[in-house]
PyMOL CGO cylinders between C-alpha atoms (Angstrom):
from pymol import cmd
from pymol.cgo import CYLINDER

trace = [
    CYLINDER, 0.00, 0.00, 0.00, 1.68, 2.98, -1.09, 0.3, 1, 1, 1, 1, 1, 1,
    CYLINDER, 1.68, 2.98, -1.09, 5.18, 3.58, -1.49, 0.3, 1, 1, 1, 1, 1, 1,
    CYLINDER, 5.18, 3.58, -1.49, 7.45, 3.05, 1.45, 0.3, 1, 1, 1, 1, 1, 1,
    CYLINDER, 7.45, 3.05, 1.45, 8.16, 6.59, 3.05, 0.3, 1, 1, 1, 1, 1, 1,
    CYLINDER, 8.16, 6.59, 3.05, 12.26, 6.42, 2.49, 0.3, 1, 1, 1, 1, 1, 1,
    CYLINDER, 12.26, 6.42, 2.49, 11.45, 6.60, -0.99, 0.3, 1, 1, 1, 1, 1, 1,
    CYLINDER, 11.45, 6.60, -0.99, 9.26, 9.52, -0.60, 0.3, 1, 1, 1, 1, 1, 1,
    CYLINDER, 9.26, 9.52, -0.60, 11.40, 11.25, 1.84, 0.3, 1, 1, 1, 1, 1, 1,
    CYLINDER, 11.40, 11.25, 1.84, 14.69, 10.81, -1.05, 0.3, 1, 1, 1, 1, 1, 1,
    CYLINDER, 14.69, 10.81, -1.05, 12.49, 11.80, -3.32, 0.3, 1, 1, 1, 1, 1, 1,
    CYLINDER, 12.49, 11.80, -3.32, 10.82, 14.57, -2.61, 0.3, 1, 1, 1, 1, 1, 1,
    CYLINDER, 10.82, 14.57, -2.61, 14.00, 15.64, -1.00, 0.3, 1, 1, 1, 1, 1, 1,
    CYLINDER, 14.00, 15.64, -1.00, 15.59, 15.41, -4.19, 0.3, 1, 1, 1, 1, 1, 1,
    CYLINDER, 15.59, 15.41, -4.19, 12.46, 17.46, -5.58, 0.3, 1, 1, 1, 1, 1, 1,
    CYLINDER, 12.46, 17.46, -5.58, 12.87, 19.97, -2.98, 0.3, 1, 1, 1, 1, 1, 1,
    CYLINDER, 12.87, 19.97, -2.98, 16.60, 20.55, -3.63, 0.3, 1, 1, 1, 1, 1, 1,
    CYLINDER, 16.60, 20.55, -3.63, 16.57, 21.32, -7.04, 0.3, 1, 1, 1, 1, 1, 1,
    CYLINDER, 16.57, 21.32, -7.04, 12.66, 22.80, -6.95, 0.3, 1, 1, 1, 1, 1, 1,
    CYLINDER, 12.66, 22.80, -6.95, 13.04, 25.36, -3.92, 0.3, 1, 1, 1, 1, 1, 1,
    CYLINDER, 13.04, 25.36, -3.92, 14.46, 28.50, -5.93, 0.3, 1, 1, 1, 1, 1, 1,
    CYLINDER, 14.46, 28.50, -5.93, 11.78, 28.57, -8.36, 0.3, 1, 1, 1, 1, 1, 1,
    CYLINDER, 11.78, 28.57, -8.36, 9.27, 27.84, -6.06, 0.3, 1, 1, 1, 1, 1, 1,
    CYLINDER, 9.27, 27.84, -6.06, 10.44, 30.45, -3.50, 0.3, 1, 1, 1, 1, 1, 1,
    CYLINDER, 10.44, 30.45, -3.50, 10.53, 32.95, -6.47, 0.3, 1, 1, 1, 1, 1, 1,
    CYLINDER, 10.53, 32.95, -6.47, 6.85, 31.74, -7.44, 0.3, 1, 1, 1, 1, 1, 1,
    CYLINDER, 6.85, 31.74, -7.44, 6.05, 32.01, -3.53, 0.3, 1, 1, 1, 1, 1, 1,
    CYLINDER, 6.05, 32.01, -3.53, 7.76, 35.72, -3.29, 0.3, 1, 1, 1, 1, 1, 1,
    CYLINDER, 7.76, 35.72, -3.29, 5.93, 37.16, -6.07, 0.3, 1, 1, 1, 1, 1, 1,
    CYLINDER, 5.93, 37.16, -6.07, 2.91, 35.49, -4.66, 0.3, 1, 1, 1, 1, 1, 1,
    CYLINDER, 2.91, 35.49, -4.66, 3.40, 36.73, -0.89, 0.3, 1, 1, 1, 1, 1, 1,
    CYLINDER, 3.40, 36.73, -0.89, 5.35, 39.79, -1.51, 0.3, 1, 1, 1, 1, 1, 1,
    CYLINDER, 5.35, 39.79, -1.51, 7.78, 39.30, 1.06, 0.3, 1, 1, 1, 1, 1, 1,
    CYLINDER, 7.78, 39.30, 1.06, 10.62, 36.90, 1.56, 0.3, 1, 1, 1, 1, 1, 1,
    CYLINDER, 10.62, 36.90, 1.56, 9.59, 35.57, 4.63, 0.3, 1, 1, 1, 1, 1, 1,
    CYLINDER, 9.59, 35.57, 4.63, 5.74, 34.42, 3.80, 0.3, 1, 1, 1, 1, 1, 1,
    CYLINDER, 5.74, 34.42, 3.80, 7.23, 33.08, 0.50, 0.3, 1, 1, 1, 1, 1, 1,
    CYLINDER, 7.23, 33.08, 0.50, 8.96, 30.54, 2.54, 0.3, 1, 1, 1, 1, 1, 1,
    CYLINDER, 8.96, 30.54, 2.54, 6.33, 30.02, 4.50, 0.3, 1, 1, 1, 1, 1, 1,
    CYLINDER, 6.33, 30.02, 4.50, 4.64, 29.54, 1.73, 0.3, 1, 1, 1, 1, 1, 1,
    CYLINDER, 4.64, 29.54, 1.73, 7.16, 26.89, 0.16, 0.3, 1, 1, 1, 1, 1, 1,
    CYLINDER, 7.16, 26.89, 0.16, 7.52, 24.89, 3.33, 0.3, 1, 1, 1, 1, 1, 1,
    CYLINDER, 7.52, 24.89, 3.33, 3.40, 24.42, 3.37, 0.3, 1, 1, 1, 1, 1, 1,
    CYLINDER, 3.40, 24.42, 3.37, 3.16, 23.57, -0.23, 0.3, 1, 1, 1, 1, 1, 1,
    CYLINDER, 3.16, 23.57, -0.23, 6.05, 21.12, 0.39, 0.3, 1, 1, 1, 1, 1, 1,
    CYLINDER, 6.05, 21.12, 0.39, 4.05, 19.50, 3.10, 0.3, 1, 1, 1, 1, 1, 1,
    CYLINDER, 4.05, 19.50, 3.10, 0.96, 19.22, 1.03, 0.3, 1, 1, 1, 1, 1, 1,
    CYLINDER, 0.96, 19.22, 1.03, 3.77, 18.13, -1.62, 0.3, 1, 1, 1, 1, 1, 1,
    CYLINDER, 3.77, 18.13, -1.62, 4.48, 15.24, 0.96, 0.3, 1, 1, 1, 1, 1, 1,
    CYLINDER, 4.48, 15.24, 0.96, 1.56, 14.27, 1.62, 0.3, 1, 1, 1, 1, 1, 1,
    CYLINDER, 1.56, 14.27, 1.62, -0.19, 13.85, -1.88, 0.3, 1, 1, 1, 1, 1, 1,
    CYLINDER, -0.19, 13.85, -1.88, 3.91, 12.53, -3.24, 0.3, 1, 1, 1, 1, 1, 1,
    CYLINDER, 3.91, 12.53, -3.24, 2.33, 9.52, -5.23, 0.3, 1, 1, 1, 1, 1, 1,
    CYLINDER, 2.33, 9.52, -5.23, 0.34, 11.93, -7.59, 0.3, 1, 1, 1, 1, 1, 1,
    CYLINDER, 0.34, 11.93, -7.59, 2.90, 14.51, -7.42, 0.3, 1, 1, 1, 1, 1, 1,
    CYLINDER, 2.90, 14.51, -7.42, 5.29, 11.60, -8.61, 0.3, 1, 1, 1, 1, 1, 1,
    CYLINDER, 5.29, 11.60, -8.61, 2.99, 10.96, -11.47, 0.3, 1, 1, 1, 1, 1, 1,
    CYLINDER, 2.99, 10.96, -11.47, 2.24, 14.29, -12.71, 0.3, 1, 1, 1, 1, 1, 1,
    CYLINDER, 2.24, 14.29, -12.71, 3.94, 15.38, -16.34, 0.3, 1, 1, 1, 1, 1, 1,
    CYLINDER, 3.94, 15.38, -16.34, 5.55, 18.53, -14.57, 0.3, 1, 1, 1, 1, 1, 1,
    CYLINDER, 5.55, 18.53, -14.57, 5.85, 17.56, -10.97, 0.3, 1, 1, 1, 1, 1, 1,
    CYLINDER, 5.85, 17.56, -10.97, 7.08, 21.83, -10.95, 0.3, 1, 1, 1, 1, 1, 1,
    CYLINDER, 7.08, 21.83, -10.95, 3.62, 22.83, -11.93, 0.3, 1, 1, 1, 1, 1, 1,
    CYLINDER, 3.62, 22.83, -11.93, 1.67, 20.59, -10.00, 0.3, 1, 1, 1, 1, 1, 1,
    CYLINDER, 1.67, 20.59, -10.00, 3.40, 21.53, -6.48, 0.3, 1, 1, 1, 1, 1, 1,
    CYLINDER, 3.40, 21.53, -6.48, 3.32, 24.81, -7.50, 0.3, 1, 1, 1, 1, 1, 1,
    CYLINDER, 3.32, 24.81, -7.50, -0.55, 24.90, -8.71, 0.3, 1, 1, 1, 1, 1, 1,
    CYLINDER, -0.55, 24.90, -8.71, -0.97, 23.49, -5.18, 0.3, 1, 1, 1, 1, 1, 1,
    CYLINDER, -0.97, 23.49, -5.18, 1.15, 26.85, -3.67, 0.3, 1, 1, 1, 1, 1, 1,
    CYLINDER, 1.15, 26.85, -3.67, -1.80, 29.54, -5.51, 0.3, 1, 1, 1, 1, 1, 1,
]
cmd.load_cgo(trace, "trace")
């Protein structure tokens, strides 16, 4: 059931490594403030987490997190 979470956690830390800068820009211009962006970021990241199976399986796993960060 599911995909054991050390998979998930190396791969959506992976994701995260390489994702975060254009997500935080996304999140800045979003937010308007460096700060909230993050915030921003880390919460889509969690949501990110949570739903990784379908993020996994999206064509653009970029513009799926971030049509979950709007």
């Amino acid at each position: 059931m599911g995909e054991p979470k050390t998979d998930r956690d190396s791969e959506l830390q992976a994701f995260t490594v390489v994702a975060w800068p254009r997500l935080l820009r996304t999140a800045f211009l979003l937010a308007g403030d460096q700060h909230a962006g993050e915030d921003l970021v880390r919460s889509t990241l969690e949501r990110a987490y949570a739903a990784w199976g379908k993020v996994r399986r999206a064509d653009d796993r970029d513009a799926y997190v971030r049509r979950g960060a709007a």
